[in-house]
C-alpha positions in Angstrom: -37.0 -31.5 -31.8 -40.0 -29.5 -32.0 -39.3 -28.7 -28.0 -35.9 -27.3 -28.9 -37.4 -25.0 -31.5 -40.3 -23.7 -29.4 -37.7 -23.0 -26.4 -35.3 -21.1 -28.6 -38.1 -18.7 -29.7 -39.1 -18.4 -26.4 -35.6 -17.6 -25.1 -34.8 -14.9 -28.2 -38.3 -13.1 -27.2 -37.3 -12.8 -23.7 -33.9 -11.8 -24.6 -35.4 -9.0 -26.6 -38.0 -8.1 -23.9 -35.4 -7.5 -21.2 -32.8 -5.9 -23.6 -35.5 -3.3 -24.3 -36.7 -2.3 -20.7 -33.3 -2.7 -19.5 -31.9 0.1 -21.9 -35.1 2.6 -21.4 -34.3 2.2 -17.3 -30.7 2.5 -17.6 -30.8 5.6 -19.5 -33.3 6.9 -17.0 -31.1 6.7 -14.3 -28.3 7.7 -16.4 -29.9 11.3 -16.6 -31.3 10.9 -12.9 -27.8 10.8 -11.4 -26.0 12.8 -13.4 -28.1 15.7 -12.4 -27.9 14.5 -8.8 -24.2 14.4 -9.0 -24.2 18.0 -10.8 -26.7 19.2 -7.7 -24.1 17.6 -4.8 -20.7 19.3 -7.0 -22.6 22.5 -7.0 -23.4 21.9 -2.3 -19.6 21.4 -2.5 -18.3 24.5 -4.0 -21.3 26.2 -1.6 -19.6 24.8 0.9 -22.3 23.0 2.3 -20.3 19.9 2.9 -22.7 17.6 5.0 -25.3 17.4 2.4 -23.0 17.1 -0.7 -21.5 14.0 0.8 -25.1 12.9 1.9 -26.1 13.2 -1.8 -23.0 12.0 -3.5 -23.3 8.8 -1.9 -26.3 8.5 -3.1 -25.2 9.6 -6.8 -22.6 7.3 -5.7 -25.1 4.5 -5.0 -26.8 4.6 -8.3 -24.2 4.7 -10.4 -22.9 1.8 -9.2 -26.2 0.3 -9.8 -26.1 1.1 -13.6 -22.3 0.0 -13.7 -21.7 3.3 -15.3 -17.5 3.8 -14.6 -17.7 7.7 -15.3 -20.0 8.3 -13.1 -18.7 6.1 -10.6 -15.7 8.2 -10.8 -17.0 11.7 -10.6 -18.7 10.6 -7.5 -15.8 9.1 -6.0 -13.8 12.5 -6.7 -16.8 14.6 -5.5 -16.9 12.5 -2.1 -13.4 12.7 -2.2 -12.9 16.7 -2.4 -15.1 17.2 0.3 -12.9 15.3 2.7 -10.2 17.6 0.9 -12.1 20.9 1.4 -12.1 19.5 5.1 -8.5 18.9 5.5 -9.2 15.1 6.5 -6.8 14.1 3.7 -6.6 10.6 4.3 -9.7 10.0 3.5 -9.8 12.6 0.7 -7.1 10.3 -0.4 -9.0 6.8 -0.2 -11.9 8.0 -2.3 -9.6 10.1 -5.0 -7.9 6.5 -5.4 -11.1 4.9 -5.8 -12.1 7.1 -8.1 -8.6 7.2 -10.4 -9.6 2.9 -10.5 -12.3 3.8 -12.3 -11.6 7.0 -14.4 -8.9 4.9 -16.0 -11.4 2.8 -17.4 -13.2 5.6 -19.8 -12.1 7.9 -21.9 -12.8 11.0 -20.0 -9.5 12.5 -19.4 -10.7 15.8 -17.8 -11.7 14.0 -15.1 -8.3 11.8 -15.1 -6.3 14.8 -15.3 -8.4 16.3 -11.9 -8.2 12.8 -10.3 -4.2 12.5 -10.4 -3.9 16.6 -10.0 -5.5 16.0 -6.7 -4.0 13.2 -5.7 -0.3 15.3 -6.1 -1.8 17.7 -3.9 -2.5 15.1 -1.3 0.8 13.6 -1.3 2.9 16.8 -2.1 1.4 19.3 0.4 -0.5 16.7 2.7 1.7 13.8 3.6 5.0 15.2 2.1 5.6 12.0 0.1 6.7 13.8 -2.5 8.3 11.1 -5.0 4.8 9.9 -5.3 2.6 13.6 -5.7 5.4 14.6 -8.6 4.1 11.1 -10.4 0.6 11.5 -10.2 0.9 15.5 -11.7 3.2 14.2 -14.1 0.1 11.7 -15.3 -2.0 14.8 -14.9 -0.1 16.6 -17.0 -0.1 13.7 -19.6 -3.5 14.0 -19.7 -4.0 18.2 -19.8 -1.9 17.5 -22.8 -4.0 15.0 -24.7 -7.0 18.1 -24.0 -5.1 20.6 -25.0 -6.4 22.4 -21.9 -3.3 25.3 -22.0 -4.6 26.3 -18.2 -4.7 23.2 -16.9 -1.1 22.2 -18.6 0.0 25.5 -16.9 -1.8 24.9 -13.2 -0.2 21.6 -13.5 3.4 22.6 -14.3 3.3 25.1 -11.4 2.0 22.6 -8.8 5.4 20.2 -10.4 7.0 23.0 -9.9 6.4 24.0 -6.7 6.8 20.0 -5.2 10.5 20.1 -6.9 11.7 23.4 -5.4 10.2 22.3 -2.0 12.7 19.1 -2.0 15.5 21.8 -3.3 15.2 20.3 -6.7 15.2 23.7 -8.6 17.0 22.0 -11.3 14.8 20.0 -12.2 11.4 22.3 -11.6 13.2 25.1 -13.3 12.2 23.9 -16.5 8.5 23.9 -15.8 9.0 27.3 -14.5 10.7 29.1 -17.5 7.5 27.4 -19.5 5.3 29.2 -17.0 6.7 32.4 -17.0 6.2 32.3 -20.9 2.7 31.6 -21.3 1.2 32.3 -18.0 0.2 35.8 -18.9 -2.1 34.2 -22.4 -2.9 30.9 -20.9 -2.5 31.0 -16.7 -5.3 32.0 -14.5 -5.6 35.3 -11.8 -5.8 32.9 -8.9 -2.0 31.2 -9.3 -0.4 34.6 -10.2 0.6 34.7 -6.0 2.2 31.2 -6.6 4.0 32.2 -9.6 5.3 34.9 -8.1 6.7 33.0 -5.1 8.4 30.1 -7.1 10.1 32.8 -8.7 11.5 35.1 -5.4 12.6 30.9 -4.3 14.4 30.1 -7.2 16.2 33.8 -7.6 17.1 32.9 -3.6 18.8 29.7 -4.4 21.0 31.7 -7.4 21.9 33.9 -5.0 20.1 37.0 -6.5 19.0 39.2 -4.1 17.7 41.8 -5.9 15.6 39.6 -8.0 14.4 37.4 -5.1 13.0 40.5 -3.0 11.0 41.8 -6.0 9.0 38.4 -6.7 8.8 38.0 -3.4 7.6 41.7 -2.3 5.1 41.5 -5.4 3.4 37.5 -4.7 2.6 39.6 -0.8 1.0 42.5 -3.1 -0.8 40.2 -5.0 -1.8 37.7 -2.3 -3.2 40.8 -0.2 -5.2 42.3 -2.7 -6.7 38.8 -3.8 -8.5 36.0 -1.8 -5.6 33.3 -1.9 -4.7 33.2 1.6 -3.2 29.6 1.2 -0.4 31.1 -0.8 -0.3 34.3 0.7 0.8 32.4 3.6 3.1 30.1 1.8 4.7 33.0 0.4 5.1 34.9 4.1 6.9 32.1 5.2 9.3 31.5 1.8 10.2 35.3 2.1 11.1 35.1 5.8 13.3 32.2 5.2 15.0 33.8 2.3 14.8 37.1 4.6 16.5 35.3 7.4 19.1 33.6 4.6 20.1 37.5 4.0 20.3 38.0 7.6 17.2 41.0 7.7 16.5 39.4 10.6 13.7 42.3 11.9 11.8 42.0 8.7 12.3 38.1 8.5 10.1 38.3 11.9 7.5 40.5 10.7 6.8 37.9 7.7 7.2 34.9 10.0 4.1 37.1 12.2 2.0 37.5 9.4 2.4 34.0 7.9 1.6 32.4 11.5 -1.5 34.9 11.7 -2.5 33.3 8.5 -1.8 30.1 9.1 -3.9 30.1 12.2 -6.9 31.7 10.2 -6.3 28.6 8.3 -7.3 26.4 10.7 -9.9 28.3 12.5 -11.4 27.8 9.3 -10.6 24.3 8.9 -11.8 23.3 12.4 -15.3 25.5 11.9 -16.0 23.6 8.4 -15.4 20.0 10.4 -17.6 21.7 13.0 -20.4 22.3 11.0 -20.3 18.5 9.6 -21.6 15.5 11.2 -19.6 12.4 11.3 -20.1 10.7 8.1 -18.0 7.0 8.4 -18.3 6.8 4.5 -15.6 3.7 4.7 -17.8 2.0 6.5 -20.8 3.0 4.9 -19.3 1.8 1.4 -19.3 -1.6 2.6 -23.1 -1.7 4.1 -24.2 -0.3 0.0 -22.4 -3.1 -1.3 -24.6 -5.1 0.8 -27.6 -2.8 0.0 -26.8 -3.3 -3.7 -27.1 -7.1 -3.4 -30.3 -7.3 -1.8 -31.9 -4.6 -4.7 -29.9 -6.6 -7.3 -31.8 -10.0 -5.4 -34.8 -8.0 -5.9 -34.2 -7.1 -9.1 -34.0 -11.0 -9.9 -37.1 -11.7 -8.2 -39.2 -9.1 -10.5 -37.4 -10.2 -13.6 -38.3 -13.7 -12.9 -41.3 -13.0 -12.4 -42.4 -10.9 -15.5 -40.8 -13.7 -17.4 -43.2 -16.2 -16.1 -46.4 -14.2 -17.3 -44.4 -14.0 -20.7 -43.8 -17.6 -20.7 -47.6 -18.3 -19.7 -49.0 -16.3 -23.0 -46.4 -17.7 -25.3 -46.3 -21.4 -24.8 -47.3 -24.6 -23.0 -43.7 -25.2 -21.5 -43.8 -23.1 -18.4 -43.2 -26.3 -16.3 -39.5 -26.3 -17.7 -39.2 -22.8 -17.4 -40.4 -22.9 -13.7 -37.6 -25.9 -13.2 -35.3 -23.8 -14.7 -35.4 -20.3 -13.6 -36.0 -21.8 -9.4 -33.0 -23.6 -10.2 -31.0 -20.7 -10.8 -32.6 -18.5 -8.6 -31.3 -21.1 -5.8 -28.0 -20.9 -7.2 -27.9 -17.1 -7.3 -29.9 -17.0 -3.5 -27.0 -19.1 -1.9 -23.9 -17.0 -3.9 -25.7 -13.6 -2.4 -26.2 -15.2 0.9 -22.4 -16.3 1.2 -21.2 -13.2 -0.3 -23.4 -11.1 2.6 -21.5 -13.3 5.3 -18.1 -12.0 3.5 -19.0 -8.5 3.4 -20.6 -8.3 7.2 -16.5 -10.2 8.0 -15.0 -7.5 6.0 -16.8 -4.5 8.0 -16.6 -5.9 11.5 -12.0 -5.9 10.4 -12.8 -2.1 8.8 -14.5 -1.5 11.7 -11.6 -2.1 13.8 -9.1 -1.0 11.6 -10.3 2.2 11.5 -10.6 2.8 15.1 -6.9 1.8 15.1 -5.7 3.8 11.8 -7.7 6.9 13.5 -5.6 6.7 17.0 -2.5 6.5 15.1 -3.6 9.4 12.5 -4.5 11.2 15.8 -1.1 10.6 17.4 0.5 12.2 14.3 -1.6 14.7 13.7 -0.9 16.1 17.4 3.1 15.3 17.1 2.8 17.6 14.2 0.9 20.4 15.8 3.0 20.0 19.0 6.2 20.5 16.9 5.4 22.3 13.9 3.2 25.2 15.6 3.8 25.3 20.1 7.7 24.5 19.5 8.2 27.1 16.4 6.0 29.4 18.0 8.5 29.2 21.2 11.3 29.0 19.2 10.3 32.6 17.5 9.5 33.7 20.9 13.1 33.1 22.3 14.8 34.5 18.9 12.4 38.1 19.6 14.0 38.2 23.4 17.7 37.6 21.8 17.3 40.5 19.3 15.7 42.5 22.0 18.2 41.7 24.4 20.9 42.3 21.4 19.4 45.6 20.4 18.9 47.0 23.8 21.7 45.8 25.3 19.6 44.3 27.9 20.7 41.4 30.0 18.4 41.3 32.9 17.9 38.1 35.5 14.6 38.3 34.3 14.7 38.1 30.6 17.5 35.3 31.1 15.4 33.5 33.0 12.6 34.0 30.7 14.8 32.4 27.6 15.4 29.7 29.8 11.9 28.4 30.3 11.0 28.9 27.0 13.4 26.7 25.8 13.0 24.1 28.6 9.8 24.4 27.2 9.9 23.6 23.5 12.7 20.3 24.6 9.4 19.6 26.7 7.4 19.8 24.0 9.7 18.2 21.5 9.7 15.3 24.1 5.8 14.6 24.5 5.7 15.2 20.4 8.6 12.3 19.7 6.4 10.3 22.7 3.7 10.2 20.5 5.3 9.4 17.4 8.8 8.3 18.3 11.8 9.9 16.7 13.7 7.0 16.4 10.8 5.1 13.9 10.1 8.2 12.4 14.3 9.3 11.5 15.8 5.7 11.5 13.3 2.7 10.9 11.5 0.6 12.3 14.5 -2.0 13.0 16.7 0.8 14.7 13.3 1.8 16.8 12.4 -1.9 17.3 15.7 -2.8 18.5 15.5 0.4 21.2 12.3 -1.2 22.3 13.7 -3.9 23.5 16.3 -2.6 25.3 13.8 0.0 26.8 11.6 -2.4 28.4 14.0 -4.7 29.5 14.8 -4.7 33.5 15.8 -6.6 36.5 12.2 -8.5 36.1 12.0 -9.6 32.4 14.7 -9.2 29.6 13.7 -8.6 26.1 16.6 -9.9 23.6 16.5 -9.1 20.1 17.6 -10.9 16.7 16.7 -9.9 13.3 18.4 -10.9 9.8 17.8 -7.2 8.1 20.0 -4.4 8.3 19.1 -1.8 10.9 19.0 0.9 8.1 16.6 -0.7 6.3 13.9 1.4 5.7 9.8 0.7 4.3 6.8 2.8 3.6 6.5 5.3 6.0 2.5 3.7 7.0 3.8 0.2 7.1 6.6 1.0 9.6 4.2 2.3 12.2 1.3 -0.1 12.0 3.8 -2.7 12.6 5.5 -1.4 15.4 2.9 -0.1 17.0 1.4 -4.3 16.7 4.9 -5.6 17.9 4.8 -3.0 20.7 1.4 -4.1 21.5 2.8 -8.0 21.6 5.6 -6.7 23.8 3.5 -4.7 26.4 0.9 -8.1 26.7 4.1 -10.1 27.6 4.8 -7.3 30.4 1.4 -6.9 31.8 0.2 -10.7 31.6 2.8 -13.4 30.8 5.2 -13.0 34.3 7.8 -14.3 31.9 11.3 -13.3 32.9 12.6 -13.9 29.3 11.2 -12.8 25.9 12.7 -12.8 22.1 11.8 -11.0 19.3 12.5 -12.2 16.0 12.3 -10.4 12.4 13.1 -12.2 8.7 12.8 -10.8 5.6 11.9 -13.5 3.4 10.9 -13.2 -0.1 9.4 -9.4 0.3 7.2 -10.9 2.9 7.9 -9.8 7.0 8.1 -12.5 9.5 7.9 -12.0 13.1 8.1 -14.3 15.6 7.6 -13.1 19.8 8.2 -15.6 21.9 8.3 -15.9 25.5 8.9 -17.9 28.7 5.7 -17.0 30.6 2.4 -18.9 32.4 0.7 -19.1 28.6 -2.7 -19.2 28.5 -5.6 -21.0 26.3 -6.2 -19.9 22.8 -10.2 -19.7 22.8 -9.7 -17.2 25.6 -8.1 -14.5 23.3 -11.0 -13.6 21.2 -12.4 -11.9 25.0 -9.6 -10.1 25.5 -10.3 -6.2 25.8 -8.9 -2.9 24.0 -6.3 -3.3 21.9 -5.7 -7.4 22.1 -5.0 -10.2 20.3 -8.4 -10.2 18.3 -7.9 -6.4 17.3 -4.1 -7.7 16.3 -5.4 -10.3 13.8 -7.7 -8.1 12.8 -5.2 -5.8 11.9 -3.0 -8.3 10.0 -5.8 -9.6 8.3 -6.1 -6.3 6.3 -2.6 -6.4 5.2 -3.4 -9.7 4.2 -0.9 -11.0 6.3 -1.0 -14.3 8.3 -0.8 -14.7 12.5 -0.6 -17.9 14.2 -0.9 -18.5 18.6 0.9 -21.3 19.8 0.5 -21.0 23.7 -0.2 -23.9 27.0 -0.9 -22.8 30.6 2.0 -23.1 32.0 4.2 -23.5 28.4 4.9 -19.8 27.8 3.6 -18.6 24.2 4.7 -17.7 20.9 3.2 -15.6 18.3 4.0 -15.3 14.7 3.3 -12.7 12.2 3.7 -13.1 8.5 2.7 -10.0 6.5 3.5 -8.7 2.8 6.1 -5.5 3.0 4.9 -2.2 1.8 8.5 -0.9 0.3 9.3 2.7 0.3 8.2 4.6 -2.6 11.6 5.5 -5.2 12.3 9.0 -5.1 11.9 10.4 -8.8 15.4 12.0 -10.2 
């Protein structure tokens, strides 16, 4: 009994002991990396982006060691808005929804109202997936509300705004925009005047007004030109040459299509010169190795603390021997749960690892469709329209200008080819089943014949991400089968059973063992289950020499995002 007693005592003292040191240290740090995080928010707005994200991960590094959720999300934002401030949005956009994770869990709801405003701007402006940037500013606005922050309320309303009358919603954004044109002048800020002004000359275009439309418009270009907004400036070129070539003022449409491309390619000189002057910092990756940094400071951590309780235990009482037993006990227990958890987190990098070299190819892919067919082809597009008006206005119909129209718009079908090549038009207009279905009958021939069954509809449409990682894997499949398998018969199979994809390729060719496909090179086998295994989907090999093979995929579907009425 007496034992008990003494070990109790023993326990509350050390209980104390650590509850004291561990509050002085934690409010230490506390202070430490909020000032560091203050320091690498004011690098960012200097834009000197390399070392803000050097020391944000390190704010982001010790505030995940004192488990404090506020700062965790600030850093996440500040890492996050750099990427922004670079224009490489998807991974502004993975550390903006780290960062909302943990926001949500105080009770800071200026940052919550920043978080979810940038996140509209990603999906809004970024990846045009609008349904999903009106429902994050809507949360934002929620939030602005519960401040009372009247400029924020109004930023936020505009940037609503804005999304709905780029959809040709102006029903529903017009109320946002009365409440804007109310109390912008008391509560609105100089810099979204431009913006203001633009929503304005759009929504007078859609009513049909003219006269009001040319005013808005003619004053946002005042504004914008006097001011350092070039974003909207831009914007607002390009909204007044479309309501310009709506009225049919065709010459001065062009001179506002000129100056927003001018701007526009300012834009991203500027862009391309701020990733210039940044080295490659793979913070996904890096993310993973501080978890594993964390551990082995947390391990040693343990090791100190174990230690100072010994020498406690030695001047307090004659029962160290238990204590000893004890605390080596757990300290085996912990060892071999780090130790496992270390093997998990090295697995988990080595499929990041891979996963982002594939997720960068196909962002790459896009990101060059986009500049072949949103920039080259609409630059040669204008540049055919300038010859017809000149030709028009001149009366001008020489060999050589019609030969000239002519191989500027062989040119742009070129161009619209090689841009549909890289992301193709069918998966991108009509689904993956419709562009699935052509792949089939693409790459069948007199050699091997690809046949093609599938349960779903060939309208059925997912997330816009899903649909190409998957096709891009089942064209991988289909191109192996081509190159390797000398089958002269193949089948792809889809399901769609119980929100969950199944796939099933399957062909007659000379098979091949399955220890062999872990060497396989480039974008193989290993890479594929790799890829699946981040979707948390399931693939299984069944192939003989000799016995053909078959391959089946089972991953979770990523739906398409409802639109918002």
């Amino acid at each position: 009994m007496i034992y008990k007693c003494i070990f109790r005592l023993l326990f509350v003292l050390l209980i104390s002991y650590s509850n004291f040191s561990f509050s002085h240290t934690k409010k230490t740090a506390k202070e430490e990396t909020a000032a560091l995080l203050k320091e690498s928010t004011r690098l960012m707005r200097a834009e000197k982006f390399e070392k803000s994200l050097i020391l944000s991960r390190k704010t982001l590094s010790k505030a995940i060691a004192i488990k404090d959720d506020n700062l965790i999300a600030a850093s996440y934002n500040t890492i996050a808005a750099n990427f922004d401030q670079l224009a490489e949005y998807e991974k502004a956009l993975f550390y903006y929804k780290k960062g909302i994770i943990y926001a949500n869990r105080t009770n800071n709801h200026h940052l919550k109202n920043w978080i979810n405003n940038n996140l509209g701007n990603i999906y809004c402006f970024d990846k045009k997936e609008y349904a999903k940037g009106i429902y994050y500013y809507k949360k934002s606005l929620k939030y602005s509300t519960k401040i009372a922050d009247s400029s924020e309320i109004i930023l936020t309303k505009l940037n609503i705004t804005w999304a709905y009358f780029d959809i040709g919603k102006f029903n529903l954004g017009l109320p946002y925009l009365d409440y804007i044109n109310k109390y912008h002048k008391k509560h609105g800020d100089k810099s979204t005047i431009v913006a203001l002004n633009m929503l304005n000359g759009m929504y007078y275009s859609h009513v049909n007004n003219p006269k009001k439309a040319n005013f808005y418009f003619e004053q946002a270009i005042q504004l914008g030109q006097q001011g350092n907004e070039k974003s909207d400036l831009s914007f607002t070129y390009q909204e007044y040459a479309n309501f310009l070539f709506k009225t049919k003022n065709f010459e001065k449409a062009y001179l506002n299509l000129k100056a927003y491309n001018e701007i526009a390619n300012e834009l991203n000189t500027e862009e391309k010169l701020k990733k210039i002057n940044v080295a490659g910092i793979n913070l996904e990756i890096d993310e993973y190795k501080r978890e594993i940094d964390n551990i082995k400071t947390n391990h040693q951590l343990l090791l100190e603390k174990q230690s100072k309780n010994k020498l406690i235990s030695i001047s307090i009482i004659s029962i160290l021997l238990l204590i000893i037993v004890f605390s080596y006990l757990y300290f085996q227990n912990s060892q071999l749960k780090q130790t496992n958890k270390l093997k998990d987190i090295e697995s988990k990098i080595q499929e990041k690892i891979i996963t982002a070299s594939i997720d960068g190819q196909e962002i790459e892919r896009k990101k060059i469709a986009a500049f072949l067919h949103d920039n080259i082809s609409a630059l040669l597009s204008a540049a055919a329209l300038h010859l017809t008006i000149f030709s028009s206005k001149n009366k001008n119909n020489s060999e050589e200008i019609t030969k000239t129209k002519a191989i500027l718009i062989q040119t742009h079908y070129k161009i619209r080819d090689l841009s549909h090549q890289l992301t193709p038009s069918l998966l991108t207009r009509f689904g993956l089943f419709y562009a699935l279905k052509d792949l089939c009958e693409m790459n069948s021939n007199s050699t091997i014949h690809f046949n093609y069954h599938s349960n779903v509809s060939d309208d059925t449409r997912y997330n816009e991400d899903y649909e190409t990682r998957m096709y891009y894997i089942i064209s991988e499949l289909l191109n192996n089968i081509m190159k390797h398998s000398e089958a002269s018969k193949a089948k792809l199979t889809l399901k769609e059973i119980k929100s969950k994809l199944h796939i099933q390729v399957k062909d007659n060719g000379k098979g091949f063992e399955i220890k062999q496909y872990q060497t396989i090179e480039g974008f193989g086998l290993n890479q594929i289950k790799a890829r699946i295994n981040t979707m948390d989907g399931k693939i299984k090999i069944i192939s003989k020499p000799g016995e053909g093979t078959t391959i089946e995929i089972i991953a979770p579907i990523e739906y398409k995002a409802k639109s918002i009425v």
